[in-house]
C-alpha positions as CSV (number, residue, x, y, z in Angstrom):
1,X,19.1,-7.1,-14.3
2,X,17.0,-4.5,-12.5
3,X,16.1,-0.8,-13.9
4,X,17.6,1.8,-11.8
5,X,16.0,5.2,-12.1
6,X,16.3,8.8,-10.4
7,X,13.3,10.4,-10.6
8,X,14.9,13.7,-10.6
9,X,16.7,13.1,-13.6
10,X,14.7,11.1,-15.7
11,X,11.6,12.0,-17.8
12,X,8.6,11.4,-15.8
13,X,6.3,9.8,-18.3
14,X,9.5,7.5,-19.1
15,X,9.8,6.7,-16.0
16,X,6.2,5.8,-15.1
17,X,6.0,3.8,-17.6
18,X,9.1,1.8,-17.4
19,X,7.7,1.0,-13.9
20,X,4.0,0.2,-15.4
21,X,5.9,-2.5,-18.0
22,X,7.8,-3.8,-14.6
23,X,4.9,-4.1,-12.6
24,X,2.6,-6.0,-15.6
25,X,5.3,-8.2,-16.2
26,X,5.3,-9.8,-12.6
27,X,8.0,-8.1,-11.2
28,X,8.0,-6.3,-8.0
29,X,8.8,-2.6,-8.3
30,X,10.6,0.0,-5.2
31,X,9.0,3.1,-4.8
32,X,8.9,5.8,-2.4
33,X,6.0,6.4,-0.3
34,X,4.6,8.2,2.5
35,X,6.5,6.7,4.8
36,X,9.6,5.3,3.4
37,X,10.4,2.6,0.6
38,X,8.2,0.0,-0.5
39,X,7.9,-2.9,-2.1
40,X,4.8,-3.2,-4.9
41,X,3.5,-5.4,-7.3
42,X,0.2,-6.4,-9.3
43,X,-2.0,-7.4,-6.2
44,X,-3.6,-10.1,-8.7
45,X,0.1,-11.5,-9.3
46,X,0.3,-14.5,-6.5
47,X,3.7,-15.1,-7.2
48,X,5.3,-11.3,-7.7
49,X,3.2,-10.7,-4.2
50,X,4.7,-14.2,-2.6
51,X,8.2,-12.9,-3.7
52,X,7.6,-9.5,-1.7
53,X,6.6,-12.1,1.2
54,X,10.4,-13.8,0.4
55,X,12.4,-10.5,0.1
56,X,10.9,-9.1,4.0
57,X,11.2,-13.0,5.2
58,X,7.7,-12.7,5.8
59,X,6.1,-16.0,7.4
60,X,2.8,-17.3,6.7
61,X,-0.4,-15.4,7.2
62,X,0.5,-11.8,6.9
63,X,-1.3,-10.0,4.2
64,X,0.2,-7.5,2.2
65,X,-1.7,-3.6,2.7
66,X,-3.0,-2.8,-1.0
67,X,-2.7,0.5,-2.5
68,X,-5.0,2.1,-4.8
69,X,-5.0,5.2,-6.9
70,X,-8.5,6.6,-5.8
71,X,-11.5,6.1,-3.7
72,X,-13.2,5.1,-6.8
73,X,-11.5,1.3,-7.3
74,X,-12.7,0.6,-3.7
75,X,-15.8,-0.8,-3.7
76,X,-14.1,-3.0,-6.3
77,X,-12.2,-4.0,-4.4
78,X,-13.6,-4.0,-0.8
79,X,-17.4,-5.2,-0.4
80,X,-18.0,-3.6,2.8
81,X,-17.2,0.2,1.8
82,X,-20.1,2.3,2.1
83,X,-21.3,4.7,5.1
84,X,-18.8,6.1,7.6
85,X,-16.2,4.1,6.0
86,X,-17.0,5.9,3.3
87,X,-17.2,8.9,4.8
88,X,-13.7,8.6,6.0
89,X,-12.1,7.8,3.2
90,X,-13.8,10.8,1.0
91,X,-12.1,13.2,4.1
92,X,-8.8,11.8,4.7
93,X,-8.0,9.8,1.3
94,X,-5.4,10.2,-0.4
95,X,-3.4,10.6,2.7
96,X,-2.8,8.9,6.1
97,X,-5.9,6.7,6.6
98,X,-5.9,3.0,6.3
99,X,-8.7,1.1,6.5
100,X,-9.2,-2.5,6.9
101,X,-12.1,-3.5,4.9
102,X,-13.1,-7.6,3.6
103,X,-12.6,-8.2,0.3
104,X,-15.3,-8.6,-2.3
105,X,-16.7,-12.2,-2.9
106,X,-14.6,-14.4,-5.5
107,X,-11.7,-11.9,-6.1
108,X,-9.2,-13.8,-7.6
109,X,-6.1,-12.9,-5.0
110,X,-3.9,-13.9,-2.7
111,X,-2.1,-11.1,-0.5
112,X,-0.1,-13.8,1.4
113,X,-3.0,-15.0,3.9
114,X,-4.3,-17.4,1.5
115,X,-7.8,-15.5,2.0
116,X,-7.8,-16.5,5.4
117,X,-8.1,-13.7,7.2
118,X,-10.5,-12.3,5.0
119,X,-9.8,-8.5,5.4
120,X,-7.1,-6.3,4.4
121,X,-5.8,-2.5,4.5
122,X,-6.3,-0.7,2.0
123,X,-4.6,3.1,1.6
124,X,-4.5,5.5,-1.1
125,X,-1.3,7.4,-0.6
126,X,-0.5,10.9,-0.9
127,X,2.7,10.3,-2.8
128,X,2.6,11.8,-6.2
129,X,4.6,9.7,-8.5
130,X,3.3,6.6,-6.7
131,X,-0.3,8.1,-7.1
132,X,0.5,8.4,-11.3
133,X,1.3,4.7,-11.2
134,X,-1.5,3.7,-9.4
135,X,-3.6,5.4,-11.2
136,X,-2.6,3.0,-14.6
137,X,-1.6,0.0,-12.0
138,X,-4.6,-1.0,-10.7
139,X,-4.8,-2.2,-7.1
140,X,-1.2,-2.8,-5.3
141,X,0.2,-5.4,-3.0
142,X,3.0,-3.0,-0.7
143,X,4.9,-3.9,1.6
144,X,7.5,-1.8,3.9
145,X,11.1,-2.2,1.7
146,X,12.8,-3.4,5.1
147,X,13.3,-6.7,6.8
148,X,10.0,-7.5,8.9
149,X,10.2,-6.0,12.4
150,X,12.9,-3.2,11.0
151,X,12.5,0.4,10.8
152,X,11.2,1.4,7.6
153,X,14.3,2.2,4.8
154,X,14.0,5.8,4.1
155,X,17.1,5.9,1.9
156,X,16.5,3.1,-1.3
157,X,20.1,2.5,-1.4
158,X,19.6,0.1,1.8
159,X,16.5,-1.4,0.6
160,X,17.5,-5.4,1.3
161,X,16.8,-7.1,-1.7
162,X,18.9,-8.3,-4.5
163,X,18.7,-6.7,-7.7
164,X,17.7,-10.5,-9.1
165,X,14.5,-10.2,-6.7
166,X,13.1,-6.5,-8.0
167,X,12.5,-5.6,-11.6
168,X,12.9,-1.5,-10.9
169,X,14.2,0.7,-8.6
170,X,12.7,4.2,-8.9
171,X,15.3,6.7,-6.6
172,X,13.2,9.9,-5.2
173,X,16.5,10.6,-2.7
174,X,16.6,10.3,0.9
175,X,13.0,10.3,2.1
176,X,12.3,12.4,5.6
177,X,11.0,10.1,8.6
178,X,7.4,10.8,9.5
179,X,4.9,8.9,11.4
180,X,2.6,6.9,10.3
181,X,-1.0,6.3,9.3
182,X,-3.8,5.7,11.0
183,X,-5.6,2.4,11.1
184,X,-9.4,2.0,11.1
185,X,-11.3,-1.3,11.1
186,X,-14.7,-1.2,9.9
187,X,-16.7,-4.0,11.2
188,X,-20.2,-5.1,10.6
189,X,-21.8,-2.8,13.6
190,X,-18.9,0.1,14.3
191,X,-15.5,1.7,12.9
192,X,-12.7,0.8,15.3
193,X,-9.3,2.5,15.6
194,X,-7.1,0.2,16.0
195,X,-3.9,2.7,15.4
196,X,-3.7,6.7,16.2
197,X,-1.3,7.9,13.5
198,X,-1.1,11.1,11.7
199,X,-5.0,11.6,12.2
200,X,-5.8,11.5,15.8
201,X,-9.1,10.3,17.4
202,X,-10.6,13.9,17.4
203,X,-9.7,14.7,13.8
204,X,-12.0,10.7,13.1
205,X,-15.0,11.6,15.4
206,X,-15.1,15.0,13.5
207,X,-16.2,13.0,10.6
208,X,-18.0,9.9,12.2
209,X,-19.8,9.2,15.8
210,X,-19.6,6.7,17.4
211,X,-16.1,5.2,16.8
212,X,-14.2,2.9,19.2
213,X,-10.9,2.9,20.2
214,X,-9.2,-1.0,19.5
């Protein structure tokens, strides 16, 4: 049987750490983001991510984004994250910047691609609560807490997933829609923008020259 918590009401360090027992055990936790409900789990847990994959009816090949706590774990994490990558991240992280960086040489992962792809997006949020956990966590595999190609569920009482399929349920109330990040590619030779979110174009070439438009 799932935990159900509302974070108004509980104590905070009881309920962080309910979700950090969750999360190490394998199960997948919801938690509110940025931009509506999400699904999370230990991105080194190949089968609490596949079950995120199972819960959105997510088909082969789609990576999950990953969610980190700081700009620190990156370069754990991502081999290619140095110069105006860098550079964006220390501006605009935590916040609305996603960046799609490869991943570094024999991590031991599988974000639903089967390493095929070999890249992923990689955030640090702006959340709080989710920020404490991720903080503990370690890297996390997220996905939107909605059926792929729905809106995203701003109201965790319509999340769709069984309470058999998610370990914890952490309530922060109805969430207000927003928009949504921005997404930057950094290739070998240039930074691409392959989404204008809530940074714009301007707001990037502010910080870096040179970047292209996907």
């Amino acid at each position: 049987m799932a935990d159900f918590l509302t974070l108004a009401s509980e104590d905070r360090l009881a309920a962080k750490d309910a979700v950090l027992r969750n999360l190490r055990s394998g199960s997948v936790a919801v938690l509110a983001s940025e931009y509506g409900y999400i699904y999370a789990a230990d991105a080194f847990n190949t089968v609490a991510v596949e079950r995120i994959h199972a819960i959105r009816g997510a088909g082969p090949g789609i990576a999950s984004q990953v969610f980190i706590g700081s700009i620190n774990t990156a370069q754990g994490v991502a081999r290619d994250f140095e110069g105006e990558c860098k550079k964006l991240a220390e501006k605009f992280w935590p916040g609305a910047l996603t960046l799609i960086v490869s991943p570094q040489q024999g991590l031991s992962w599988d974000l639903g691609d089967g390493g095929a792809l070999d890249e992923f997006a990689l955030r640090v949020p702006q959340r709080e609560f989710l920020r404490e956990i991720l903080l503990e966590s370690g890297p996390l595999a997220i996905a939107s807490a909605s059926v792929v190609g729905r809106p995203p569920t701003l109201d965790i009482n319509y999340v769709p997933a069984l309470p058999s399929d998610v370990g914890i349920y952490v309530d922060e109330g109805p969430l207000v829609a927003t928009g949504s990040s921005t997404v930057v590619r950094n290739r070998v030779s240039e930074l691409e923008m392959v989404r204008e979110g809530d940074i714009s174009y301007a707001q990037l070439e502010e910080v870096v020259s040179g970047i292209s438009r996907a």
